[in-house]
BALOBA-1460 file (C-alpha; in Angstrom, 3 decimals):
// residues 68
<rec num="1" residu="x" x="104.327" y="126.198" z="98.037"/>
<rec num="2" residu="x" x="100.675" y="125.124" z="99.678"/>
<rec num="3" residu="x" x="100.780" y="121.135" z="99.708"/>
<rec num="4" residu="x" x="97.353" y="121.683" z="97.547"/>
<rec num="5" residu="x" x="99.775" y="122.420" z="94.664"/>
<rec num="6" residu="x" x="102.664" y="120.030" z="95.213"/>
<rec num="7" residu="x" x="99.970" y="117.110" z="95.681"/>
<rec num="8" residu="x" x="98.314" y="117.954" z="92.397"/>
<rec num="9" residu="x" x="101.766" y="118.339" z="91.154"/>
<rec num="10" residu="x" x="103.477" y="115.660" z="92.061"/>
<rec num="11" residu="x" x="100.130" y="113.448" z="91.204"/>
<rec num="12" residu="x" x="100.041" y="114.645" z="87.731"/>
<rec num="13" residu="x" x="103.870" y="113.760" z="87.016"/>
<rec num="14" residu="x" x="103.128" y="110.038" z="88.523"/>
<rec num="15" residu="x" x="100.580" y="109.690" z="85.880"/>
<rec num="16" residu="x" x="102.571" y="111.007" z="83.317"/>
<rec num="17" residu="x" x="105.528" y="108.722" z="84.383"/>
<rec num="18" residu="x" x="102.901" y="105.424" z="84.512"/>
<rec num="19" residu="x" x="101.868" y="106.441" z="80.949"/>
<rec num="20" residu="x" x="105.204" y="106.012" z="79.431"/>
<rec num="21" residu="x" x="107.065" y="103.688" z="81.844"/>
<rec num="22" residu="x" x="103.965" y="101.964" z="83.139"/>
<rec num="23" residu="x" x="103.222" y="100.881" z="87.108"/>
<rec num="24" residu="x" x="106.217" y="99.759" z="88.609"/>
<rec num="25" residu="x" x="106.507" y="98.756" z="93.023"/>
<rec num="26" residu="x" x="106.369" y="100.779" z="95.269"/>
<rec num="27" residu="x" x="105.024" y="103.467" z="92.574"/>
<rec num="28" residu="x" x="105.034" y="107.075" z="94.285"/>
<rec num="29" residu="x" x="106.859" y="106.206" z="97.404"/>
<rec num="30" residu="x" x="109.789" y="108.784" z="97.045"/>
<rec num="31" residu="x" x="107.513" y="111.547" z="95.792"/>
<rec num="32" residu="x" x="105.449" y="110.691" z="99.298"/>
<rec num="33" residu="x" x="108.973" y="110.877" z="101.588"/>
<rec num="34" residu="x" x="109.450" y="113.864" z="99.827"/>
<rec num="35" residu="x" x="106.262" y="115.610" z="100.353"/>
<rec num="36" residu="x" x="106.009" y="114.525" z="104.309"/>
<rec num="37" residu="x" x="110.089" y="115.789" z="104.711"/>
<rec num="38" residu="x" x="108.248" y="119.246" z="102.564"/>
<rec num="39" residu="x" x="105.564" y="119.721" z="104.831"/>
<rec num="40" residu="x" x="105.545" y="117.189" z="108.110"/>
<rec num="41" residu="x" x="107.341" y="118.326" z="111.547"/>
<rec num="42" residu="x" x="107.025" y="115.286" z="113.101"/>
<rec num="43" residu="x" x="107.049" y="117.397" z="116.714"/>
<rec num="44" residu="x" x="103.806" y="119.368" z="115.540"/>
<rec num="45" residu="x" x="100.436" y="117.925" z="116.080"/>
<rec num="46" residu="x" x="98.347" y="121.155" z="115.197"/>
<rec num="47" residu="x" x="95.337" y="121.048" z="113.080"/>
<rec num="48" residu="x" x="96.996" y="122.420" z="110.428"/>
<rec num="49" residu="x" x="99.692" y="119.919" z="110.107"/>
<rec num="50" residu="x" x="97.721" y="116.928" z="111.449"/>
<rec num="51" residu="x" x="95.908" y="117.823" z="107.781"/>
<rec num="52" residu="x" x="98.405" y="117.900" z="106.092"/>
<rec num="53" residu="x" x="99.164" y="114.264" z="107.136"/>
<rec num="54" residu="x" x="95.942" y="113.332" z="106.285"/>
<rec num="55" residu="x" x="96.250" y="114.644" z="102.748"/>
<rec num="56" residu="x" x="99.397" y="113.074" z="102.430"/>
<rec num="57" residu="x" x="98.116" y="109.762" z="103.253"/>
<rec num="58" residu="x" x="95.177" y="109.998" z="101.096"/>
<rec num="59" residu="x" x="98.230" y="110.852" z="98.376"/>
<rec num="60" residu="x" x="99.902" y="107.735" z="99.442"/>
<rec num="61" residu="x" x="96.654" y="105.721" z="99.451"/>
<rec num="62" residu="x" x="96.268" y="106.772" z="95.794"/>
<rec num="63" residu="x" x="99.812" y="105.886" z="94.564"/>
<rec num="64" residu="x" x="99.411" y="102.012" z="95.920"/>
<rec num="65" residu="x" x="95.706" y="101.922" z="94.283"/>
<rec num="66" residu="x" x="96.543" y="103.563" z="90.917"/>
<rec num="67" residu="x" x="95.596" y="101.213" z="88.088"/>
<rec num="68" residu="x" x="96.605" y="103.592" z="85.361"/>
């Protein structure tokens, strides 16, 4: 799967689950772990996978700033 996808993804199911659960801490943190084991080998520091850290961090920076 491209991480595009599973970002958009797992983004939309975080705002379905704060809709009916509400916020809760550390909101998204195990769907973040879960992308980085998906798509992060930590011994590659390519382009292409030093963006896909970057994407995943802007994905964690938006699961600690979501306000619903």
């Amino acid at each position: 799967m491209d991480i595009n996808k599973a970002l958009a993804k797992e983004q939309n199911k975080l705002i379905k689950i704060a809709r009916v659960k509400g916020l809760y801490e550390n909101f998204g943190q195990n769907e973040v772990r879960k992308l980085e084991n998906e798509f992060i080998d930590i011994s590659d520091y390519s382009k292409q996978m030093n963006n896909n850290r970057r994407l995943i961090q802007k994905f964690n920076e938006w699961c600690m700033n979501y306000g619903g």
